[in-house]
N, C-alpha and C positions, 0 to 999 in steps of 0.2 A: 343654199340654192344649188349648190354644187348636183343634188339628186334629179333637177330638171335637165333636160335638155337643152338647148341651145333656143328651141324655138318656142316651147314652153315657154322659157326666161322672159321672151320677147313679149308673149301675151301676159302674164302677172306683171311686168314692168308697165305695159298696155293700160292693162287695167286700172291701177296706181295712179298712172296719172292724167288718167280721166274720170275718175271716183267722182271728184263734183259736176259733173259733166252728167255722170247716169242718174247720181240721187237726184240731181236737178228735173231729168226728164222721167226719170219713178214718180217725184212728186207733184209733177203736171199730171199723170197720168192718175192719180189717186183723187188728185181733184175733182176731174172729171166724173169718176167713179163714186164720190161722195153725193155728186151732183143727182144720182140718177137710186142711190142706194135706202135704204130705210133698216133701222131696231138693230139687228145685231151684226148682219152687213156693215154699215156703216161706223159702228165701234171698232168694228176690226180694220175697216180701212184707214180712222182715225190713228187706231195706234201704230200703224205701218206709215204712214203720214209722219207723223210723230219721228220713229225715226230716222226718215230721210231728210230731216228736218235738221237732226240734229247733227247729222251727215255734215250739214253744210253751211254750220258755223250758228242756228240760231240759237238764242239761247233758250234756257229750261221755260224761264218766265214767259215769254214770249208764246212757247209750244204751248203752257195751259194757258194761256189764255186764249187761243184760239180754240182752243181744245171744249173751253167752259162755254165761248162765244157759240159753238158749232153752229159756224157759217162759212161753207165753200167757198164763198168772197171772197174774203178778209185775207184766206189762206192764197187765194190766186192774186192776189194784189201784193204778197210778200212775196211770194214768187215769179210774179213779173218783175219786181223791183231786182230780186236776185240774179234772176236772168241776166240784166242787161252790166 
């Protein structure tokens, strides 16, 4: 890190450790977005989903089955639980 600056340093360190903090609020955000989308939009927001998912601790199994479920729901209700 020595190639950052001083104030650089500050925001990657920043960043770091609030990492579950944004996948958390990418992955409300995806919800939403699944809520409203159709055919190939919503594949894509699935697999972005996906990995914010994996961001933040769930597991693989877990992700397909939500995945096979596709239902917005199920996804907002594990995310509320992670929330709190």
């Amino acid at each position: 890190m020595s190639d950052y600056t001083k104030y650089q340093q500050n925001i990657i360190k920043n960043y770091y450790n609030n990492r579950d903090n944004i996948a958390l609020q990418r992955a409300q955000e995806l919800v939403t977005e699944l809520y409203l989308s159709e055919g190939k939009k919503r594949e894509k927001h699935w697999k972005a989903l996906a990995g914010h998912l994996e961001k933040l601790g769930v597991r693989q199994v877990t992700i397909d089955h939500l995945i096979e479920q596709n239902k917005p729901e199920l996804v907002a209700n594990l995310i509320q639980t992670l929330g709190k």
